[in-house]
C-alpha positions in Angstrom: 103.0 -22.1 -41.6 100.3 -20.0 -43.2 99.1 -17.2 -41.6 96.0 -17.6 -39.7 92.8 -15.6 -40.7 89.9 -15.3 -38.5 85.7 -14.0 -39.7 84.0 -12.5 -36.7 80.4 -11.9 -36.9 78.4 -10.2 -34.3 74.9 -10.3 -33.4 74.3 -6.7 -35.4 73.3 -4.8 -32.0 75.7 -2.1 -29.7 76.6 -4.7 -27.0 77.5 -8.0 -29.5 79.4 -5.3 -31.8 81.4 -3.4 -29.0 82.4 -7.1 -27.5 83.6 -8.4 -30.6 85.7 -5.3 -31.7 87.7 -5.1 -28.6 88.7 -9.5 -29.1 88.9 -8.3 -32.6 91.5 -5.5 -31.4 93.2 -8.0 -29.0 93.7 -10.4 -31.7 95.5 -7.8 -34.1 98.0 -6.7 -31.6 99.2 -10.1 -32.3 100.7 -8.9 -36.1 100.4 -13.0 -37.3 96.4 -12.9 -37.1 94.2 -12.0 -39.6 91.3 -10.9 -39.0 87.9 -10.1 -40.9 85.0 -8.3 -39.4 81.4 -8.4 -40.8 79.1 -5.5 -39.9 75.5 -5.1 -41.1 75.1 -2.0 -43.3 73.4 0.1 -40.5 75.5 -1.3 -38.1 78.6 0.0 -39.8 77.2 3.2 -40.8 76.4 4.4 -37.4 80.1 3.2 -36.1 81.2 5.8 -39.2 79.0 8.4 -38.1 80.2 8.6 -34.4 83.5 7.1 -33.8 86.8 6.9 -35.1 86.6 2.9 -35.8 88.6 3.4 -39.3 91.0 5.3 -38.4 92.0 3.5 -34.9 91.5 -0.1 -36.9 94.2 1.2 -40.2 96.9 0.9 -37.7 96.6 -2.7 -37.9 97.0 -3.6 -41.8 95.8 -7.1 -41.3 92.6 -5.9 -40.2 89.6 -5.2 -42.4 85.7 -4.5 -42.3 83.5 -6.5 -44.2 79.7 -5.0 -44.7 76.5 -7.3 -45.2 72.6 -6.2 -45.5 70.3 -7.2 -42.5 67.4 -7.6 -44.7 65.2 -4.8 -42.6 64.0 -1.5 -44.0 65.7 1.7 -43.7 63.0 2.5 -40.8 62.9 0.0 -38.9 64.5 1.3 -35.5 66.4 -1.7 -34.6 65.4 -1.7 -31.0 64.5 -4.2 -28.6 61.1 -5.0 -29.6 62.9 -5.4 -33.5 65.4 -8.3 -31.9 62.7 -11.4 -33.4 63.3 -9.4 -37.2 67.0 -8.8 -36.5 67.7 -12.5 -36.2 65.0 -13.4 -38.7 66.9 -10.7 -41.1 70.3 -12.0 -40.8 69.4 -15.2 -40.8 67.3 -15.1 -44.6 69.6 -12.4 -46.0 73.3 -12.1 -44.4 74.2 -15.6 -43.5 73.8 -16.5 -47.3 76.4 -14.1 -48.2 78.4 -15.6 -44.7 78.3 -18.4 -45.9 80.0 -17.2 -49.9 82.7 -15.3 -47.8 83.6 -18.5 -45.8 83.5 -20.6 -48.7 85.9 -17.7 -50.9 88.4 -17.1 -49.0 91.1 -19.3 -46.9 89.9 -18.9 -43.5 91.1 -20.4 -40.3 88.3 -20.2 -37.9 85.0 -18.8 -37.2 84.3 -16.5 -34.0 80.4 -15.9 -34.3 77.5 -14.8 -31.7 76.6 -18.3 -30.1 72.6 -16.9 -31.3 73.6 -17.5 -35.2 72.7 -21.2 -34.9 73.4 -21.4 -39.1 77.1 -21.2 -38.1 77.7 -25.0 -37.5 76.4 -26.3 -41.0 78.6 -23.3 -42.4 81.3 -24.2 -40.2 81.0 -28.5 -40.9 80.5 -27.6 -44.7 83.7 -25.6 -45.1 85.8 -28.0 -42.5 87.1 -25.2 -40.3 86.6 -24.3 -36.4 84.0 -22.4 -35.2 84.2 -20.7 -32.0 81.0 -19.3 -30.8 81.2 -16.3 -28.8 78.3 -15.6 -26.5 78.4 -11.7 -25.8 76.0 -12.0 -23.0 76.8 -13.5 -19.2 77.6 -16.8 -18.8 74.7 -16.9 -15.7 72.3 -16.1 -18.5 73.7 -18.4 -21.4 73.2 -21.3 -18.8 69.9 -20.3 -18.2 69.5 -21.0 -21.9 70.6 -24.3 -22.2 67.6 -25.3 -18.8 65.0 -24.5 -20.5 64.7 -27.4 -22.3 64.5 -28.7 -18.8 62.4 -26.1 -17.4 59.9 -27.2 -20.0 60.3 -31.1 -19.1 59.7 -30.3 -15.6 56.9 -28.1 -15.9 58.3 -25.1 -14.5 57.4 -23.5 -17.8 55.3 -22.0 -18.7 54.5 -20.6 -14.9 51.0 -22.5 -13.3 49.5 -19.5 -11.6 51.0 -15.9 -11.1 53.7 -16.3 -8.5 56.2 -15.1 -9.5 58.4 -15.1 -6.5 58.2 -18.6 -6.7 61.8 -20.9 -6.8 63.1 -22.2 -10.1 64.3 -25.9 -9.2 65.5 -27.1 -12.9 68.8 -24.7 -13.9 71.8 -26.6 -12.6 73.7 -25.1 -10.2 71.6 -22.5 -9.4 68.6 -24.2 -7.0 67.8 -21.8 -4.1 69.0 -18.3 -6.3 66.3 -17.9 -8.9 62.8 -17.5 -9.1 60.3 -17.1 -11.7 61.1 -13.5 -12.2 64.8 -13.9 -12.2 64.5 -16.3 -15.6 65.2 -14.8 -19.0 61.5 -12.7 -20.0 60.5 -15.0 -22.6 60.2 -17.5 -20.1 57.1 -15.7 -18.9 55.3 -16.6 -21.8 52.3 -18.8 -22.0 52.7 -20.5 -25.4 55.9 -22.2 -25.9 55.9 -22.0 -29.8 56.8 -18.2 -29.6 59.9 -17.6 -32.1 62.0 -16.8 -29.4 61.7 -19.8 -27.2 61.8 -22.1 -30.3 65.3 -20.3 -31.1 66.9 -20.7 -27.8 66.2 -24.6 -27.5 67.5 -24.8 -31.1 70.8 -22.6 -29.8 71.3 -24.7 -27.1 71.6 -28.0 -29.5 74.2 -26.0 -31.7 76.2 -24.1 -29.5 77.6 -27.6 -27.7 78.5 -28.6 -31.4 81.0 -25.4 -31.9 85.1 -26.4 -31.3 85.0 -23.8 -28.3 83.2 -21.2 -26.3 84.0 -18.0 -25.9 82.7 -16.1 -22.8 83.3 -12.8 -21.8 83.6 -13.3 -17.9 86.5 -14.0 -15.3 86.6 -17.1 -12.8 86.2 -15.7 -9.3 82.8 -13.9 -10.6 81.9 -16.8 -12.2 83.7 -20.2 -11.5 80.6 -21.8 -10.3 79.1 -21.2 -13.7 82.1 -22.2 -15.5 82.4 -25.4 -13.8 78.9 -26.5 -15.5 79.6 -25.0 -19.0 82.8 -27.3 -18.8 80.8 -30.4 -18.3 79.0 -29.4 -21.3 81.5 -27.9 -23.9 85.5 -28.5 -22.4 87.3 -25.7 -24.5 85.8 -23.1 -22.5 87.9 -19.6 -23.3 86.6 -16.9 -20.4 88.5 -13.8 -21.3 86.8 -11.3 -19.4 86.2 -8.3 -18.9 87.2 -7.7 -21.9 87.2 -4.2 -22.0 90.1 -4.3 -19.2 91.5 -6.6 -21.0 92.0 -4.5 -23.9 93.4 -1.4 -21.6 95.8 -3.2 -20.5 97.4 -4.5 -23.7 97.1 -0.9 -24.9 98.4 0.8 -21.7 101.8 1.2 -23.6 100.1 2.8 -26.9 96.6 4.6 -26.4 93.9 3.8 -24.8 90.9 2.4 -27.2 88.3 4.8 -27.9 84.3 4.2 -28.4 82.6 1.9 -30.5 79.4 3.7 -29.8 76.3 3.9 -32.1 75.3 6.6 -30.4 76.9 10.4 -30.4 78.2 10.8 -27.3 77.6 14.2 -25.6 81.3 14.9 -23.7 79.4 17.7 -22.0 78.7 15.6 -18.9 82.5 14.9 -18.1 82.5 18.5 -17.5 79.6 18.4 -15.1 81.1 15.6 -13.1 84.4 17.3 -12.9 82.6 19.8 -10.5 80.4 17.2 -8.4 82.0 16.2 -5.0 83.4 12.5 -4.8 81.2 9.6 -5.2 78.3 11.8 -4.7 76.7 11.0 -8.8 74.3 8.4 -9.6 74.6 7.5 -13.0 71.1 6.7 -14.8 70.7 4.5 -18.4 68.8 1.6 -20.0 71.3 1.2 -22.4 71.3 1.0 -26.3 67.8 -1.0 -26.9 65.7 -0.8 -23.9 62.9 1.6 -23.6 60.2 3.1 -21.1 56.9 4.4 -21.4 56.0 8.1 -20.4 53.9 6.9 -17.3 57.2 4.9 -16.1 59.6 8.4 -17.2 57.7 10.2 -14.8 58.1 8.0 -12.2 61.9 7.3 -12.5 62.4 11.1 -12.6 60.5 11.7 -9.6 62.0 8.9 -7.8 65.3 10.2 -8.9 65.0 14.2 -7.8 63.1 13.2 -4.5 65.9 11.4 -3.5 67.9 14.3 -3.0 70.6 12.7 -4.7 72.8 13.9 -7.9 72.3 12.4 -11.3 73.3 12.0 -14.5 70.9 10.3 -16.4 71.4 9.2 -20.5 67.4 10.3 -22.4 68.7 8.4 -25.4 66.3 8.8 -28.5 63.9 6.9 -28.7 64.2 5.3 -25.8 60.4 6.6 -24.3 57.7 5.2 -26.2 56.1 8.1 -27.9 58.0 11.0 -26.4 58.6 12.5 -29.9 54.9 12.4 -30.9 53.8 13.9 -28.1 56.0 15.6 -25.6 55.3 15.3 -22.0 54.0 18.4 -20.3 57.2 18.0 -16.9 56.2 19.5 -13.9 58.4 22.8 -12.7 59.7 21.1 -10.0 61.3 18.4 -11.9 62.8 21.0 -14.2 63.6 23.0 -11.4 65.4 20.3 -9.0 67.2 18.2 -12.0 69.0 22.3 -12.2 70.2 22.0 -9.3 71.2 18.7 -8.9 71.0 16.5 -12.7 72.5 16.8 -15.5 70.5 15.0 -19.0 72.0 13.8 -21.9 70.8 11.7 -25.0 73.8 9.7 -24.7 77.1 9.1 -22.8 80.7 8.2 -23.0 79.8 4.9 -20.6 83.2 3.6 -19.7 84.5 7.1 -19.0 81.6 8.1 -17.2 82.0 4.7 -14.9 85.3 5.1 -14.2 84.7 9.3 -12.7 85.4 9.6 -9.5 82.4 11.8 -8.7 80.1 8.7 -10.3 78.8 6.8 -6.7 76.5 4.2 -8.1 74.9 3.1 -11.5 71.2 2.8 -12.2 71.2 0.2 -15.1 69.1 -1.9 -17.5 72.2 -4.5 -16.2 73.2 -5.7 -19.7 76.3 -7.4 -20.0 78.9 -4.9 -20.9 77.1 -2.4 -18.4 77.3 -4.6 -15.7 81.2 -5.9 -16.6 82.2 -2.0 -16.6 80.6 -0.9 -13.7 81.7 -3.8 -11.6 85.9 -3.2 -13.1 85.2 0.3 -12.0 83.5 -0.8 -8.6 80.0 1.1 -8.9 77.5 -0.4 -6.9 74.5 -0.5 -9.5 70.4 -0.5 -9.1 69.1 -2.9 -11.8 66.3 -1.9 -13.9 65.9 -5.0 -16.3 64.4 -4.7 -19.5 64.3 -8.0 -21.5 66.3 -11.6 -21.8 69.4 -12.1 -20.1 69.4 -8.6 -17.9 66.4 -10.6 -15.6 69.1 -13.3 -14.9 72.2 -10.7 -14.3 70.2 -8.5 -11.7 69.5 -11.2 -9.5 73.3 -12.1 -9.8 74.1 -8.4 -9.0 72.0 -8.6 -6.0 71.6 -12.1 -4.6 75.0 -13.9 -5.5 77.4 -11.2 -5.9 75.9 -8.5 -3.2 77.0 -5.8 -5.3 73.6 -3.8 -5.5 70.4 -3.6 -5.4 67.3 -5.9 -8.0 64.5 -3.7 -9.0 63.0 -5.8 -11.4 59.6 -5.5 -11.9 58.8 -2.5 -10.2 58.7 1.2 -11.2 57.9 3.8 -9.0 58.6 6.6 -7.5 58.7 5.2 -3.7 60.5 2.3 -4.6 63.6 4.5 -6.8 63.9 7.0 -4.2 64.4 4.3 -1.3 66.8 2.2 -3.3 69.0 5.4 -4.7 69.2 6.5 -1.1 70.1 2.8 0.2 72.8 2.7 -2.4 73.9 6.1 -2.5 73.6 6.6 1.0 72.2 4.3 4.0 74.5 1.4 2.6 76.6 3.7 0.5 80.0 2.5 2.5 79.1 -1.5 2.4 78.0 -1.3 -0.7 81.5 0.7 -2.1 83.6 -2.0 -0.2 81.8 -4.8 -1.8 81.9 -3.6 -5.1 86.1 -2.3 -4.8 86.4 -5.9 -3.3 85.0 -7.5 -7.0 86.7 -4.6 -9.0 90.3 -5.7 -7.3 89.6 -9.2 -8.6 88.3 -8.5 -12.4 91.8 -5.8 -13.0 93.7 -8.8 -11.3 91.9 -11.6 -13.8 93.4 -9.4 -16.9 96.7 -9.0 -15.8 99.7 -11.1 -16.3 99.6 -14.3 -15.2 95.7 -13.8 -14.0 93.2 -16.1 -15.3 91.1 -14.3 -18.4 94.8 -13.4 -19.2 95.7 -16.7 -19.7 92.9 -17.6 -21.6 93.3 -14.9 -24.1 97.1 -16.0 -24.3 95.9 -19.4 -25.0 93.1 -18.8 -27.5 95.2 -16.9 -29.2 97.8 -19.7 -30.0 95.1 -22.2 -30.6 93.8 -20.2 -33.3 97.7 -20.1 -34.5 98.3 -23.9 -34.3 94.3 -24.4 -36.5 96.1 -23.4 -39.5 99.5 -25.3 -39.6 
């Protein structure tokens, strides 16, 4: 039996990339995979500059990095507003050289991001599996597939500016979502936009790939499941996957970051002296951003509230704050002395899993939300663009684990929901959330359900190559 070898490629952005390296890790504990991993340039770079990704990956000799061009320019920052060029980029200059790799070397199966729609003529041309892996939530990815149907029915685009108004055409979920609550591209009035025209062509191929790959566990998300099934049967839900990972490598050590971002380790030393559950944790994440206007208004809402913080100012994440620096007030500076703590970027799951951290105030993207609901934060979601619109209305409405402030940004409104959460419903919401967190650590252990997935993904991809 030849030994099977596996190409992952990830959507070149933090959240795809940190996904795909932990199943990447989870697949080379077993020693009888092989396993190729294709970075962008920049993407790879940045994982050099600030982590140890080589040297924790050389422990596994059948494990190696592959590096492609995105096609942008040096400058372009690679943000959230950039995600249209990304895709454009690897499309028209990395899946050409995909596409030579697959073709040169004896490969078993594919694992790509389910958004790389040029994987199933790769795939069908060089008659091997491909398994699309989806990085984002399942709730979202369904979302996906309806809009099709959201366009058939005329629920998009929106006929007049309600948008509190019920979304009747995503299966399954009738009576949750509203016009908000939909992916943000489906608030656009012309339905040619690139992005739209992409996700109707992603949901034709991703129902073509041999199997799906979803980073989620059954009792968040059997109802979701159940559809998907309908729709593609080899459905692999090995979630959360970063528990998953600890607990494979509780014997060893535990895995370290695959940050793009230098992490600033001063704020474990902050929390070490804050009283128990008494920190809100503050970020938007790796691409979302803010204007100065909105700044303002989180940071009042934040040191009104008479609550602790520890908020992540990641660069470049406040349009125009390095052009032209904002003139704070004292009393900000003043009050986030006494009581915040600012950094320009944090060690996430370590700062999650503090026991001084009390609830999360997130941009709710996928890994975000996964971690804080393993460690059993009650989170306030902030959501900037796609599928973080779907998972706060799942955080709030379906799974009661926070609090949806999409939408909205000011001061009022952050003060009244970080005392509600940190505070007024503090105990409820704590309960809720340990409730959740007791049911994703159980998924990933023996015998659970994600665990059984990953045990049985992992000898399908054995018996592809007999």
């Amino acid at each position: 039996m030849a030994v099977p070898h596996v190409l992952i490629f990830p959507l070149p952005l933090q959240g795809p990339v940190n996904c795909m390296l932990k199943l990447a890790e989870l697949l080379c504990l077993h020693q009888e995979t092989h396993v190729t991993f294709i970075n962008t340039e920049y993407i790879h770079q940045r994982l050099l500059n600030y982590t140890d990704v080589l040297i924790r990956f050389a422990k596994y000799p059948n494990f190696k990095f592959v590096t492609v061009p995105d096609g942008l320019p040096e400058d372009n920052p690679r943000n959230g507003d950039q995600i249209g060029k990304i895709i454009e980029g690897v499309e028209k200059v990395s899946s050409p050289l995909f596409r030579e790799m697959v073709m040169m070397t004896t490969t078993t199966c594919l694992i790509v991001d389910g958004i790389f729609t040029f994987a199933v003529d790769i795939a069908k041309e060089a008659k091997i599996p491909l398994l699309y892996f989806d990085t984002i939530s399942p709730c979202a990815i369904w979302t996906y597939l309806a809009v099709p149907k959201l366009i058939e029915d005329g629920e998009i685009p929106f006929k007049g500016n309600d948008l509190d108004a019920l979304v009747n055409s995503v299966s399954g979920m009738e009576g949750v979502m509203r016009r908000r609550d939909l992916p943000s591209y489906c608030r656009a009035t012309d339905l040619d936009i690139p992005i739209i025209q992409h996700v109707i062509k992603q949901g034709k191929h991703i129902v073509q790939a041999q199997a799906l790959i979803l980073n989620t566990f059954e009792a968040l998300e059997g109802p979701i499941l159940s559809q998907f099934r309908a729709l593609c049967p080899n459905i692999y839900a090995i979630g959360p996957l970063h528990t998953q990972l600890k607990a494979k490598l509780a014997s060893q050590s535990l895995p370290t970051s695959n940050s793009l971002w230098k992490e600033d380790m001063s704020c474990i030393d902050w929390l070490n002296k804050q009283p128990n559950k008494s920190v809100l944790f503050v970020s938007i994440g790796s691409l979302a951003t803010m204007s100065k206007a909105q700044f303002l208004e989180f940071w009042y809402g934040l040191v009104n509230s008479k609550t602790n913080f520890l908020w992540v100012q990641r660069p470049g994440s406040i349009i125009g704050l390095e052009d032209d620096d904002i003139n704070v007030p004292m009393e900000l500076v003043e009050s986030t002395k006494e009581r915040g703590c600012i950094v320009s970027w944090a060690p996430q799951e370590e700062v999650l899993a503090h026991p001084s951290i009390g609830g999360f105030l997130t941009h709710c993207g996928w890994n975000s939300t996964l971690e804080s609901i393993v460690e059993g934060v009650p989170m306030i979601c902030w959501p900037y663009f796609v599928d973080q619109q779907v998972n706060s209305r799942y955080v709030a409405e379906v799974w009661k684990l926070g609090l949806d402030m999409k939408d909205v940004c000011d001061r009022a409104t952050i003060e009244r929901m970080v005392i509600e959460v940190m505070d007024v419903k503090k105990i409820e919401f704590l309960e809720r959330a340990k409730q959740m967190s007791n049911l994703a650590i159980a998924s990933v252990g023996e015998g659970g359900a994600s665990y059984q997935d990953l045990e049985r993904l992992i000898e399908d991809i054995r018996l592809m190559r007999i």
